[in-house]
SEKEMAR-285382 format. One record per residue (C-alpha): residue number from 0; x, y, z. Coordinates in steps of 0.02 Angstrom, whole numbers, padded with zeros to 5 digits. Layout:
# residues N
ATOM    i       x       y       z
ATOM  NUM       X       Y       Z
...
END
This chain:
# residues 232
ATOM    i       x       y       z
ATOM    0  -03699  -03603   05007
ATOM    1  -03700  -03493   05163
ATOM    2  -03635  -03643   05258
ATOM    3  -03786  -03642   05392
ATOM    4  -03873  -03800   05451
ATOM    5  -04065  -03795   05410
ATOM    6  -04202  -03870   05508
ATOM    7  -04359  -03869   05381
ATOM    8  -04541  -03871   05433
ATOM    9  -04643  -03933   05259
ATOM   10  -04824  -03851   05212
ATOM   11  -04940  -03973   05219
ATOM   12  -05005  -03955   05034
ATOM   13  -04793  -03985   04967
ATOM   14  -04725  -04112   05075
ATOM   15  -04647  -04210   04915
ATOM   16  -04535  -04112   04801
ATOM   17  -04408  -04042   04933
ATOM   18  -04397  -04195   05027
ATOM   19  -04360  -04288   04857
ATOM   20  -04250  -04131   04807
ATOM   21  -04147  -04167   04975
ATOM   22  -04124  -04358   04946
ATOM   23  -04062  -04329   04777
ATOM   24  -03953  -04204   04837
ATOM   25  -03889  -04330   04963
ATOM   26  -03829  -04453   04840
ATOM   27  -03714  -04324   04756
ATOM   28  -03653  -04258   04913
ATOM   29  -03688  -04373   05083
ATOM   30  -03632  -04227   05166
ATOM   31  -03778  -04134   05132
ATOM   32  -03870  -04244   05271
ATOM   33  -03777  -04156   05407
ATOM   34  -03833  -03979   05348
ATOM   35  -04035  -04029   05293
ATOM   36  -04146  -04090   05412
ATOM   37  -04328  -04082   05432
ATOM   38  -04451  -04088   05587
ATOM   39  -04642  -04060   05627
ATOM   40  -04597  -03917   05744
ATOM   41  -04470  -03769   05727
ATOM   42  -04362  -03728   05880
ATOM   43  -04188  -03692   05944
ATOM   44  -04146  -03596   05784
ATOM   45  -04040  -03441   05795
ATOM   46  -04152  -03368   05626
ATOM   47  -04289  -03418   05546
ATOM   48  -04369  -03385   05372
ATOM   49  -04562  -03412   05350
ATOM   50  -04653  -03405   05216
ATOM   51  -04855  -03403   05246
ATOM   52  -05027  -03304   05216
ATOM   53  -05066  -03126   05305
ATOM   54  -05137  -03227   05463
ATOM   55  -05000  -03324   05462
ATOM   56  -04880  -03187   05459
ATOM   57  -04952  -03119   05602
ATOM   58  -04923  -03282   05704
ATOM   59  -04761  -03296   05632
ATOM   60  -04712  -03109   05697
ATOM   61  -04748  -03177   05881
ATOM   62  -04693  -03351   05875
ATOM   63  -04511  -03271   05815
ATOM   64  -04520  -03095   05882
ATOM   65  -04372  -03134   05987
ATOM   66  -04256  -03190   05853
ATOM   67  -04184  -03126   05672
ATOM   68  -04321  -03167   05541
ATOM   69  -04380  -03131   05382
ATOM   70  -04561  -03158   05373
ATOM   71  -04642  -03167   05193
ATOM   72  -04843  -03117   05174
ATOM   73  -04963  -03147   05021
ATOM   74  -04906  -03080   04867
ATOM   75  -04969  -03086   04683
ATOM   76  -04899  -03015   04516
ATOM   77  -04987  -02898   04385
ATOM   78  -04961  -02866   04206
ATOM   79  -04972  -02697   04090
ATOM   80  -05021  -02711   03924
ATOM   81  -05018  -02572   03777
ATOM   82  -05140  -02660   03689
ATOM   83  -05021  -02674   03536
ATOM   84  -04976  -02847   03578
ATOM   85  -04924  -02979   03461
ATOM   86  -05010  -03159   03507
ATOM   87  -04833  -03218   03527
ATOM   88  -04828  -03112   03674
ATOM   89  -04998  -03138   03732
ATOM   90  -04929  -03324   03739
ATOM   91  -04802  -03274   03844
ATOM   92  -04897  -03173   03978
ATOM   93  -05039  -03321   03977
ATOM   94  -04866  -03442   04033
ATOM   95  -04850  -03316   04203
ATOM   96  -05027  -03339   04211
ATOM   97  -05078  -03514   04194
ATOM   98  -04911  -03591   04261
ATOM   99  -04907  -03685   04427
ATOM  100  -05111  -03666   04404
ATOM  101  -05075  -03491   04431
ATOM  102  -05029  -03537   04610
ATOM  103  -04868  -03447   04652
ATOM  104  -04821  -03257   04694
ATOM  105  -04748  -03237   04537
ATOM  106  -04897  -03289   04429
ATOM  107  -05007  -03157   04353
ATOM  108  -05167  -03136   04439
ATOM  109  -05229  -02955   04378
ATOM  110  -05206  -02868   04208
ATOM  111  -05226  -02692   04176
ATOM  112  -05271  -02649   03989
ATOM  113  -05312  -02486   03905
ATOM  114  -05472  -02410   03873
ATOM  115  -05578  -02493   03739
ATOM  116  -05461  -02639   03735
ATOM  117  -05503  -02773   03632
ATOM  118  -05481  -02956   03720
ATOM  119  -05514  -03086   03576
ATOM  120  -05348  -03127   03560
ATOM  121  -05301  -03136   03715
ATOM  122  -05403  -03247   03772
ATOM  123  -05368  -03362   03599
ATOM  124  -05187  -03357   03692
ATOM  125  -05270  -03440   03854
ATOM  126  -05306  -03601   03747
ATOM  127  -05136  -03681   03764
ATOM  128  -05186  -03696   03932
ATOM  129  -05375  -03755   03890
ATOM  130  -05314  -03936   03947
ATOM  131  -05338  -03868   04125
ATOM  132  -05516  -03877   04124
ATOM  133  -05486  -04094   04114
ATOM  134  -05395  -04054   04287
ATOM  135  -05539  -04111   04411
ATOM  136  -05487  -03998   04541
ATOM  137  -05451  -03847   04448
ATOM  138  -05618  -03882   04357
ATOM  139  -05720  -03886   04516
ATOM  140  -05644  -03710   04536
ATOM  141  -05709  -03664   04381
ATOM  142  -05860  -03714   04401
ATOM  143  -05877  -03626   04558
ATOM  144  -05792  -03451   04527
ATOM  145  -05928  -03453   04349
ATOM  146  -06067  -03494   04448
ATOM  147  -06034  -03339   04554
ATOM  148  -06039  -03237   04416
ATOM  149  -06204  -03308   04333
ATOM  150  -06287  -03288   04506
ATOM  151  -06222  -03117   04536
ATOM  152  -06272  -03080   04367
ATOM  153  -06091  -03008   04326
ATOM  154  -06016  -02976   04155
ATOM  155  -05883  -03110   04121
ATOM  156  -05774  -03177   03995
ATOM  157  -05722  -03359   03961
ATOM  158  -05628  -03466   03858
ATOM  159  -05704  -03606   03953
ATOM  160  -05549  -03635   04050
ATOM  161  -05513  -03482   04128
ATOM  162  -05625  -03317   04181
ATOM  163  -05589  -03145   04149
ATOM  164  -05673  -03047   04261
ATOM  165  -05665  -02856   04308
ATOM  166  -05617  -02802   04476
ATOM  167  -05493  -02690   04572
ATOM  168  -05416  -02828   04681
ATOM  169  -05235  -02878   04654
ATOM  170  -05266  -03061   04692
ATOM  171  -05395  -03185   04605
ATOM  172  -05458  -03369   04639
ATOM  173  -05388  -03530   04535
ATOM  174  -05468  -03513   04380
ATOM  175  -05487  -03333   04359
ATOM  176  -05401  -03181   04313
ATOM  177  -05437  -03012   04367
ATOM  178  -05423  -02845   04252
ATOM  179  -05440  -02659   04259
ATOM  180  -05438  -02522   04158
ATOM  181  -05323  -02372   04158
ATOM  182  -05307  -02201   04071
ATOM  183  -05124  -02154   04143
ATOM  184  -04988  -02274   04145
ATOM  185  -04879  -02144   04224
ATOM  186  -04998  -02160   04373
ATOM  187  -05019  -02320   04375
ATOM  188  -04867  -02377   04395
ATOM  189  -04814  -02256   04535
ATOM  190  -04960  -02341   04626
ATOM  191  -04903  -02499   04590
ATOM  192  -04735  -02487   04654
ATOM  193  -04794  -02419   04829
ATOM  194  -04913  -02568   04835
ATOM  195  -04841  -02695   04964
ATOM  196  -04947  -02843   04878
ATOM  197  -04836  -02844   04714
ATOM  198  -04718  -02956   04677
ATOM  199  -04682  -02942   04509
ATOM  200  -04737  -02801   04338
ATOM  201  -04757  -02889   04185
ATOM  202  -04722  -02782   04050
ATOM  203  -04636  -02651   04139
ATOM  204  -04469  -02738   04239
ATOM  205  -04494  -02889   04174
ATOM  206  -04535  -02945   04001
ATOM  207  -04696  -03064   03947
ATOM  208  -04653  -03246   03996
ATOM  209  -04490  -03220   04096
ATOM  210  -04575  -03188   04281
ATOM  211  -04545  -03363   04335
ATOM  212  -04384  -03360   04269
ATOM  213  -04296  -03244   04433
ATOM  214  -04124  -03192   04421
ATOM  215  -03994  -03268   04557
ATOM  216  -04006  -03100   04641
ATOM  217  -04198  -03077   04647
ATOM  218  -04228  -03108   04803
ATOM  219  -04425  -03134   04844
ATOM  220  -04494  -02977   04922
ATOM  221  -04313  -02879   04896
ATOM  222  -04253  -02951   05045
ATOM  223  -04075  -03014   05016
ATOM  224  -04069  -03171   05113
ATOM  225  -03897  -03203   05090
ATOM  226  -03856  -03059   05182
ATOM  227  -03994  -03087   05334
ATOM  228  -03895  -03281   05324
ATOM  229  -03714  -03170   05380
ATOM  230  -03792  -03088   05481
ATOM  231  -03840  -03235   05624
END
């Protein structure tokens, strides 16, 4: 779109999709091969874009320090609830929950619910996504993030498939979802918006089931890259 050529280094763990993405591309369009290439090493860019963890951020920032570059950390998205609810929405939220196993910045990883809240039927709303618990690898998680909890001696709920488990921290492992309780949603959400962890509000900006559904302008972390791309 911007008209740039881009020299992409894969992650290890999603070496597949894009590279298929690209090839198809190519047979609408053979021009696209002179604008998409990949390599094992990054170098002799005038920009670059990186996406990464907090440690690799920090590499990132010195590997690129002398050039125009937008560097992306970890980031997670929470969800608000009322507690008034319909299960149709409860559906929804478990969707930016459970989908991409809960992998991506956009999925929900911590809930904050109202005093006394009641979570039967929210976690009835988790069994669309029971089937996860067949998934050996997601299972194993399971397995291990419950374990931790019986040994620990923690309070936990469980549909069998995925944990609910209170805690303060923003981001939780595969299999498990974090919540807290508030008195003050005017409070709340001030802190959340200051919080450079968040990617996405649930139930405030953004409605039940629609936060891995991004605009064309929302732009991951705010940053619009279009403009950074006219820039170089």
């Amino acid at each position: 779109i911007s008209g740039h050529k881009q020299t992409i280094k894969l992650s290890s763990k999603d070496d597949i999709l894009l590279k298929h993405l690209v090839s198809k591309m190519c047979t609408w369009d053979a021009g696209v091969a002179d604008y998409i290439s990949f390599a094992a090493i990054l170098k002799g860019c005038d920009g670059y874009i990186a996406t990464g963890s907090n440690n690799s951020a920090r590499y990132f920032d010195y590997y690129f320090a002398k050039y125009p570059s937008i560097i992306r950390k970890n980031r997670t998205s929470v969800a608000i609830l009322r507690g008034d609810e319909s299960i149709e929405s409860l559906e929804k939220l478990s969707d930016d929950i459970h989908i991409f196993f809960g992998l991506g910045c956009r999925n929900v990883t911590k809930i904050y619910v109202p005093q006394e809240y009641d979570f039967v039927h929210l976690l009835q709303s988790f069994h669309q996504y029971k089937y996860f618990a067949d998934h050996h690898k997601y299972r194993n998680n399971y397995d291990y993030n419950l374990t931790i909890q019986i040994m620990n001696n923690r309070f936990y709920m469980t549909n069998e498939s995925t944990l609910l488990i209170e805690s303060d921290a923003f981001f939780s492992p595969i299999s498990q979802l974090n919540y807290s309780y508030y008195d003050n949603a005017a409070a709340l959400i001030a802190a959340l918006k200051q919080s450079q962890e968040i990617q996405c509000i649930a139930g405030l900006d953004i409605p039940f089931g629609k936060v891995q559904t991004p605009g064309l302008f929302d732009y991951a972390d705010g940053i619009d890259t279009m403009q950074f791309l006219l820039t170089l």
